[in-house]
C-alpha positions in Angstrom: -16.4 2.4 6.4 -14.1 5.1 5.1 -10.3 3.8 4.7 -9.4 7.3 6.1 -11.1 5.9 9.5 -8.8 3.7 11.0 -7.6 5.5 13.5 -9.9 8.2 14.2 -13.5 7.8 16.3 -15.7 5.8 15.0 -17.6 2.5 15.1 -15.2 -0.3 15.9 -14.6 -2.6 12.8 -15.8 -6.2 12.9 -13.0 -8.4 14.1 -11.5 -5.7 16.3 -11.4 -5.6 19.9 -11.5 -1.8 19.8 -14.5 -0.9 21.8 -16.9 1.8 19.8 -15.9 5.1 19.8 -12.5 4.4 21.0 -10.4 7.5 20.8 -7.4 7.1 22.3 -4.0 7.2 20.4 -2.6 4.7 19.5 1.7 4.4 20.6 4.2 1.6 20.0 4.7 1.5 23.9 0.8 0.2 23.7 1.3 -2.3 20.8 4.8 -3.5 22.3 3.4 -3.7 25.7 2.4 -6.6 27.6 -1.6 -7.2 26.4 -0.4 -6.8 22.3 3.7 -7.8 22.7 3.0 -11.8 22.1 0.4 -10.8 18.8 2.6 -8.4 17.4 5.9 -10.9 17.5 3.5 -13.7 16.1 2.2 -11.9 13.4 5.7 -10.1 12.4 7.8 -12.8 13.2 5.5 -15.2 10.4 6.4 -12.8 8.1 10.1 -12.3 8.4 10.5 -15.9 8.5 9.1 -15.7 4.6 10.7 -12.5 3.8 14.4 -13.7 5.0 14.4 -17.1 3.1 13.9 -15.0 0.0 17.3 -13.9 -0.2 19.1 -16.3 2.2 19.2 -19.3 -0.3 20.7 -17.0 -2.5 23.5 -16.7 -0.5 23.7 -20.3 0.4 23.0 -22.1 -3.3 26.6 -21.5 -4.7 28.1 -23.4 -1.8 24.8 -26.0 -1.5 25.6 -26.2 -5.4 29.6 -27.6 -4.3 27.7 -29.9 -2.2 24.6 -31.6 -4.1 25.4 -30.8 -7.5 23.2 -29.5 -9.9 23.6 -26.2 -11.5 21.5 -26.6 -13.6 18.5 -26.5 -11.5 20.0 -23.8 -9.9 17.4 -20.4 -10.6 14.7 -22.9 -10.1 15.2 -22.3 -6.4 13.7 -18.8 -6.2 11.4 -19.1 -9.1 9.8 -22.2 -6.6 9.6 -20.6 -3.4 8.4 -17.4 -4.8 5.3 -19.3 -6.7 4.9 -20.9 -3.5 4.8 -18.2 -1.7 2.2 -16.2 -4.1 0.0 -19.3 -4.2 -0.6 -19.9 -0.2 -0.9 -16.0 0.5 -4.3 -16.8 -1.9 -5.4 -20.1 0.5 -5.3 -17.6 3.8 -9.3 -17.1 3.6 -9.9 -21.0 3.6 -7.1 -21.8 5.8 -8.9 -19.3 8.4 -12.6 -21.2 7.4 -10.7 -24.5 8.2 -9.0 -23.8 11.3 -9.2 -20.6 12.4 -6.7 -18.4 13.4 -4.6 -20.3 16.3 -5.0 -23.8 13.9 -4.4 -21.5 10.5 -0.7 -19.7 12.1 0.1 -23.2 13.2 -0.2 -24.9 10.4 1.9 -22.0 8.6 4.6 -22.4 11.1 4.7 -25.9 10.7 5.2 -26.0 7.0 7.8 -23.9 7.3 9.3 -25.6 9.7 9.2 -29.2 8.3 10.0 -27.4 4.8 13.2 -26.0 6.6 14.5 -29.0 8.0 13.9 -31.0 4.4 16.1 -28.5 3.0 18.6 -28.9 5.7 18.1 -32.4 4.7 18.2 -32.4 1.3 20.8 -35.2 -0.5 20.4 -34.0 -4.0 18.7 -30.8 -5.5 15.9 -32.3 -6.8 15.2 -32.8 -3.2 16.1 -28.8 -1.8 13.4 -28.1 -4.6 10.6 -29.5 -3.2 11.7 -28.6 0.0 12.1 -25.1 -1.1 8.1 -25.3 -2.2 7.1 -26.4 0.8 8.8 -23.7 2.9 7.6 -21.5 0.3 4.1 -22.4 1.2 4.4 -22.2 4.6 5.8 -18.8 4.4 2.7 -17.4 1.6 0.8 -18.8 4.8 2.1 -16.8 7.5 2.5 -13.8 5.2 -1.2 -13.4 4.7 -2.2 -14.7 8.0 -0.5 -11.5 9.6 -2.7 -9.1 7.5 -5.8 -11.3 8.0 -5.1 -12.1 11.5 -4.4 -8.8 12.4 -8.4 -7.2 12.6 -8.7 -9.5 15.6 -5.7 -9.6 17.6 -5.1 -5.8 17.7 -7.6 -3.2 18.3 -8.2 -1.7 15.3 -6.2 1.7 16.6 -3.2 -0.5 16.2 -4.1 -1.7 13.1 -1.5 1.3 11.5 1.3 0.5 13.9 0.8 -3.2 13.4 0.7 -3.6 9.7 4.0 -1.0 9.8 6.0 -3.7 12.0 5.0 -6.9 9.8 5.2 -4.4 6.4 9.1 -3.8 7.8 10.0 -7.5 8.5 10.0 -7.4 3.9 12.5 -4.7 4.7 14.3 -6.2 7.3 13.8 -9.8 5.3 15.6 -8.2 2.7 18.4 -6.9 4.6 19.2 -9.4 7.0 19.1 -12.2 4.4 21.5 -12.1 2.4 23.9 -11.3 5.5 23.0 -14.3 7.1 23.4 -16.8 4.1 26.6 -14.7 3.7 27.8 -15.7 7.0 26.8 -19.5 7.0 28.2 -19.9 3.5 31.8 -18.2 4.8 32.1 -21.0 6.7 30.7 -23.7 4.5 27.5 -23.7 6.5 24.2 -23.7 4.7 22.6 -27.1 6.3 22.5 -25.1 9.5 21.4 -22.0 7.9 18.2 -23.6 7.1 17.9 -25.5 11.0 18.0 -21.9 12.0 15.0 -21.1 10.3 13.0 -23.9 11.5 14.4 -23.0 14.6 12.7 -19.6 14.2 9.3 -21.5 12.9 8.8 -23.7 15.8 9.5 -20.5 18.2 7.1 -18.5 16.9 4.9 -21.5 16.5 5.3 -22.0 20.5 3.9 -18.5 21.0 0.3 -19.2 19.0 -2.1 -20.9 21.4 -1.1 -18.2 24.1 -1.1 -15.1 22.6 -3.7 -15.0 19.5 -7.5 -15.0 20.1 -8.9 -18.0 19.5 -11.8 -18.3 16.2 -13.9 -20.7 15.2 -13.5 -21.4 11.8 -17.0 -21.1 11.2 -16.1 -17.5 12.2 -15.3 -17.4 8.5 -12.7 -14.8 8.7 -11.1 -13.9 5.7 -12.3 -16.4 3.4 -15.3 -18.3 4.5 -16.9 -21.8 3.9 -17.3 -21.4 0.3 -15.8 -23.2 -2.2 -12.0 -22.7 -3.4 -12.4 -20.2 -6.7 -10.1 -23.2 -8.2 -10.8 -21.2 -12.2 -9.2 -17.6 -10.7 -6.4 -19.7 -8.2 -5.0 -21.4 -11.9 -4.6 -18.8 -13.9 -3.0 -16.6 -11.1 -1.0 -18.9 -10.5 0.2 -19.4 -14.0 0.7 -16.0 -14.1 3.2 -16.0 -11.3 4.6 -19.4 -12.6 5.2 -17.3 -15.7 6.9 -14.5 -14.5 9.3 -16.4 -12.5 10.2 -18.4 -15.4 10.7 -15.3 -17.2 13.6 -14.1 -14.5 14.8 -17.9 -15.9 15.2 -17.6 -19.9 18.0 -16.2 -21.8 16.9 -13.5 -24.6 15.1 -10.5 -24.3 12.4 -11.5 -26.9 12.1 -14.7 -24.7 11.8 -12.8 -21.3 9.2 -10.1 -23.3 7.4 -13.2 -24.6 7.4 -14.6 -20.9 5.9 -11.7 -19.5 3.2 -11.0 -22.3 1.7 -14.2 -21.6 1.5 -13.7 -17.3 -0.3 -10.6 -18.6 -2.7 -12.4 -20.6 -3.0 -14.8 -17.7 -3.5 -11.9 -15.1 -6.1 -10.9 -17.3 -7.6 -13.8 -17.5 -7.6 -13.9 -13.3 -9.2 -10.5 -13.2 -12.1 -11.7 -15.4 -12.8 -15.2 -13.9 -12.8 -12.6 -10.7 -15.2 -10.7 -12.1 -17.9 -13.3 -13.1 -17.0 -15.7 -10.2 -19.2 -16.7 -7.0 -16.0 -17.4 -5.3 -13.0 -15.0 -5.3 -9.4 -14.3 -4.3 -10.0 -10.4 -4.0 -13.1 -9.0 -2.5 -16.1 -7.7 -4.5 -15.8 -4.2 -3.7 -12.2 -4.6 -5.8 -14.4 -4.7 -9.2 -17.3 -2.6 -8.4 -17.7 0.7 -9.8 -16.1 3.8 -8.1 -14.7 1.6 -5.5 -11.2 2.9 -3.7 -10.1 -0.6 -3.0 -8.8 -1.1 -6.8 -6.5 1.9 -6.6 -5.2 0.3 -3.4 -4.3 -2.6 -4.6 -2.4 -1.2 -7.8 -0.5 1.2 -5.5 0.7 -1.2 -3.3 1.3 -3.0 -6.1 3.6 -0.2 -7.7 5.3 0.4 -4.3 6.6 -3.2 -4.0 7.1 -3.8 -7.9 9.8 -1.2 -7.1 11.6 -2.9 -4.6 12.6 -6.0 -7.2 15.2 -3.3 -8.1 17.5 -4.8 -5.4 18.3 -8.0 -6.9 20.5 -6.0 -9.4 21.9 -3.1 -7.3 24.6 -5.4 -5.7 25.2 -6.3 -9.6 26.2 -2.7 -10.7 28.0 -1.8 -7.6 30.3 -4.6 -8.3 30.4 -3.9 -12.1 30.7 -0.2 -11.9 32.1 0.8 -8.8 34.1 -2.5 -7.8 32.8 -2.9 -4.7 33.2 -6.5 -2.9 29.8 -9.0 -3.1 29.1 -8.3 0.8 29.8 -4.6 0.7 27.6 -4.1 -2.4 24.5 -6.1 -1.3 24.9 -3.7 1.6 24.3 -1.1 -0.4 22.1 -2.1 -2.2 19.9 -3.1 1.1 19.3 0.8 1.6 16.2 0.7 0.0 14.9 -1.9 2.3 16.7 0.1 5.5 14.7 3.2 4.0 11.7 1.1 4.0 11.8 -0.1 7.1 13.0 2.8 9.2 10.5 5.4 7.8 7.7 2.8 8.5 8.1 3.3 12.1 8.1 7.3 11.7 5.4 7.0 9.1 2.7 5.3 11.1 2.4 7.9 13.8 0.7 10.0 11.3 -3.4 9.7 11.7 -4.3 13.3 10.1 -6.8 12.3 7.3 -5.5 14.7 5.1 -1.8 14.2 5.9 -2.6 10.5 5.3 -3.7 11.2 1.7 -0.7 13.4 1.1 1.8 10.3 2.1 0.2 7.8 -0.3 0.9 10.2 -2.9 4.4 11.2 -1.8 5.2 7.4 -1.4 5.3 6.6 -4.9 6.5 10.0 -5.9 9.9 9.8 -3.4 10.3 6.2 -4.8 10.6 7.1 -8.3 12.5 10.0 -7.6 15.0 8.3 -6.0 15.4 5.5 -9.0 15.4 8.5 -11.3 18.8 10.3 -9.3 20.4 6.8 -8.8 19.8 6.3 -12.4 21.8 9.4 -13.1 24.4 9.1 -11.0 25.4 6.2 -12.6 29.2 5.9 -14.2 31.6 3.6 -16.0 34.1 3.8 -13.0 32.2 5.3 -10.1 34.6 7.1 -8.0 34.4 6.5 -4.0 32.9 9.4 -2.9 29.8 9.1 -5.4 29.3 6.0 -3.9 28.7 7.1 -0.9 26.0 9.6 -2.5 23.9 6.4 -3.3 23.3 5.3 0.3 21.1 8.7 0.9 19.5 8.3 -2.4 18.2 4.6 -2.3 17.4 5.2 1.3 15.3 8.1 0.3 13.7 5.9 -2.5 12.7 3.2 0.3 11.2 5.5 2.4 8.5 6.5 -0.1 7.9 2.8 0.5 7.7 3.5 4.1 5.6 6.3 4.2 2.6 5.1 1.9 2.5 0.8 2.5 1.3 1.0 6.2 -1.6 3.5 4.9 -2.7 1.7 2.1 -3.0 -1.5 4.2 -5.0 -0.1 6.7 -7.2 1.5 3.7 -7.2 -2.4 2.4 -8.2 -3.8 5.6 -10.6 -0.9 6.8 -12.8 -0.9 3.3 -15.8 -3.2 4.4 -17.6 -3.5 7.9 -18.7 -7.6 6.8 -15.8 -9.6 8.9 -15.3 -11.9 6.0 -14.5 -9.2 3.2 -12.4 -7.7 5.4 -10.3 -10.5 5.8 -10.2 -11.3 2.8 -9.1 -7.8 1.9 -6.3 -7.9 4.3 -5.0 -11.2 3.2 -5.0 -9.8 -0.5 -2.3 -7.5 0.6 0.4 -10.1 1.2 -0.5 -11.7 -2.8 -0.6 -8.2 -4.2 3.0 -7.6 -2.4 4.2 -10.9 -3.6 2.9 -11.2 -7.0 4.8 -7.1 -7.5 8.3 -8.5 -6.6 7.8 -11.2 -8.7 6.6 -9.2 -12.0 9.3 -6.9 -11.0 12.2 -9.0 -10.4 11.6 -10.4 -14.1 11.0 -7.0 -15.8 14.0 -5.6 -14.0 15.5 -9.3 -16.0 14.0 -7.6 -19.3 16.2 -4.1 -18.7 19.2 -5.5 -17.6 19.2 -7.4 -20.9 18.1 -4.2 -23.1 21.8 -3.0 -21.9 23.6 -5.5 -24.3 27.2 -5.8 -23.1 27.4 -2.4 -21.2 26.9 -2.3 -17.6 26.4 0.8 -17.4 23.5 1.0 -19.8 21.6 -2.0 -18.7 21.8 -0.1 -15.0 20.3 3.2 -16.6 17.5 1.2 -18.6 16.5 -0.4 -15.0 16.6 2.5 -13.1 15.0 4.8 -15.3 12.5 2.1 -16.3 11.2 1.4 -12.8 11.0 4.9 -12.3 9.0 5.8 -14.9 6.6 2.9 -13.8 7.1 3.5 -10.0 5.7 7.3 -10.8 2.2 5.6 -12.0 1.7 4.9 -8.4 1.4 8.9 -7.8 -2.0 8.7 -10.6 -3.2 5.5 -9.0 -3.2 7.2 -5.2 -4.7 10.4 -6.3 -7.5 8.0 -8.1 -8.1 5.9 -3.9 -7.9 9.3 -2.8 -10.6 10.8 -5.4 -12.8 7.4 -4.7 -12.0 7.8 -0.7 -13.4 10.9 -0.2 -16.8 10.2 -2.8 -17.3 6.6 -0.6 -17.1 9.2 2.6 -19.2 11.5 1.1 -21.6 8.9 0.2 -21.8 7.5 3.7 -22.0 10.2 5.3 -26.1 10.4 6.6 -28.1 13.4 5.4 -29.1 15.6 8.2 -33.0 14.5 8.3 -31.5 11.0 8.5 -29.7 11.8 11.7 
């Protein structure tokens, strides 16, 4: 089926509950209304649980640090979760197999929640760190659930609006994390911090058995009964091991030397992939002339961009002496942009408007880094900071515009139920494994700056704009390969 089809008439996509043919528009009122309401906060509230805990420990760490001790372990905290994280998103498909999709959220939910309360727990830091890996896995869980889940509790007319709302929880994650931990540390909270978020498991936990269609696992959604690719699941997760680690070491040349070898390692993944019985990505991902490749590699350059934000809040204290809470403000404008022009974005059905925005996406992003970049100063005055909330907001809204589209494309590329949800649940490991090669190549530029501020923020923002514009070439390639897989499909006229 043609990615350019999800929302217009058509045979219904296996999984779906769209009946054939269906034609009718899709509207938020219909995915937030009564039938789709309890799907829609399941799926979305799994992965805002995973995308707030990113950056809430952040905020909590310095005073958990006062209160366990050590320091020394203390970048270790992200570096776990986030491998975590990358490494369940990859176990959706045999989750699903397992347990199917009411067993498969509640499991994830559960994780989470018991990983939650350990690090509310926690007596020493040796301790949050394992409790931080097992949260971490529970959220990878629920993040790739919601893409793979999503082909059978929505009608696949929904399927835009619905990946919009769970792709803006990362946005909202982002933004509303780092206020939260804020707000517990003030008060020397950060035990409760984490009760809050099993609170918010176990609620959304609650909501499962009523609300999501229930699949056998034989089903085999997403992943099927085959074996786990254990050859492909090493070496990717080495990879992301790696790259975490590399946010960790001092030295550029270390960091560099970091990085080369997760790119070896990635390479490594994408040939086991290639040869393998049993994958991670589907098989139309390495077949000749197939769309789903270019996917990938845009969504891949649209969230890589968004690892920018760990350092914003950095230079807006350095360079324009703005207080922590004020700058990590501003610096959440790229995940407001995000978020926000994902609810506009997914109205659009038009096939050619469609291509257009997966273009633009990548080409607003880059932009944006590009003009932040040069607005940069030594001792930014007050009023050209105020010039930077537009600018990053624009910058996450080419996010916004392209993400929803290219998920749908993801999830919409085969008619066999298992492909497709294996498809979809690739989307949540592409996302994840692109913040975390980001975050530690964004490490790279800051350290390219030497002792100037000002120049380690211009090598970061120029640098992921220049590599943020790729994502422009890489569209225009899905686009090229869309149209030919259309073409190709499309039945001669004696055939019809």
């Amino acid at each position: 089926m043609s990615a350019d089809h999800h929302e217009s008439p058509g045979p219904a996509t296996p999984g779906s509950r769209g009946a054939p043919g269906a034609v009718e528009p899709a509207t938020w009122r219909e995915l937030l209304g009564r039938e789709h309401l309890g799907a829609a906060v399941v799926l979305a509230g799994g992965v805002l649980a995973g995308a707030i805990n990113i950056y809430l420990a952040a905020s909590l760490l310095p005073t958990a640090v006062a209160d366990l001790g050590g320091a020394s372990f203390y970048a270790w905290n992200m570096t776990v979760y986030l491998v975590a994280m990358v490494v369940a998103t990859m176990l959706t498909g045999r989750a699903l197999s397992l347990w199917g999709h009411v067993g498969s959220y509640l499991a994830g939910f559960g994780t989470f929640a018991v990983g939650s309360l350990a690090c509310a727990a926690s007596p020493v830091m040796a301790v949050l760190l394992v409790s931080r890996g097992v949260q971490g896995l529970g959220a990878g869980l629920l993040s790739g659930l919601g893409f793979a889940v999503i082909r059978s509790a929505l009608p696949s007319r929904l399927w835009t609006r619905g990946t919009a709302l769970m792709s803006a929880m990362y946005g909202v994650g982002n933004f509303a994390g780092p206020a939260l931990g804020g707000l517990f540390a003030q008060f020397g909270a950060w035990r409760p911090a984490f009760v809050a978020m099993a609170v918010l498991g176990v609620g959304c936990g609650a909501l499962v058995p009523r609300v999501l269609p229930r699949a056998e696992p034989a089903a085999r959604v997403g992943g099927g009964r085959g074996s786990v690719p254990v050859g492909a699941l090493s070496l990717v997760t080495a990879a992301a091991g790696a790259v975490s680690v590399a946010g960790i070491v001092t030295g550029t040349l270390a960091k560099a030397a970091v990085i080369g070898v997760a790119l070896l390692l990635m390479g490594g993944f994408v040939l086991q992939e290639r040869r393998g019985g049993s994958r991670i990505l589907p098989r139309a991902t390495y077949q000749r002339g197939s769309s789903l490749k270019w996917v990938y590699l845009t969504i891949g350059v649209l969230t890589f961009g968004v690892a920018v934000e760990s350092f914003l809040p950095l230079f807006g204290q350095r360079l324009a002496g703005l207080p922590p809470l004020v700058a990590g403000f501003f610096a959440a404008a790229v995940s407001l942009g995000w978020s926000v022009t994902q609810i506009a974005g997914s109205s659009v059905t038009g096939h050619g408007a469609v291509r257009r925005l997966r273009v633009l996406g990548p080409v607003l992003l880059a932009a944006g880094l590009l003009v932040q970049g040069l607005l940069q100063r030594a001792d930014t005055p007050g009023w050209l900071v105020l010039v930077w909330v537009p600018v990053l907001f624009a910058a996450g809204a080419g996010i916004g515009l392209a993400y929803p589209h290219l998920s749908v494309a993801a999830m919409s590329s085969t008619r066999d139920p298992e492909e497709g949800g294996r498809a979809a649940a690739a989307i949540a490991t592409v996302t994840s494994l692109s913040i975390a090669f980001g975050t530690a190549i964004a490490g790279i530029l800051v350290n390219l700056g030497g002792g100037s501020m000002l120049d380690a923020a211009r090598y970061v923002l120029f640098g992921f704009a220049a590599i943020c514009a790729t994502g422009a070439l890489t569209a225009h390639a899905a686009n090229r390969s869309n149209r030919a897989e259309s073409i190709a499909a499309t039945p001669l006229p004696q055939d019809r």
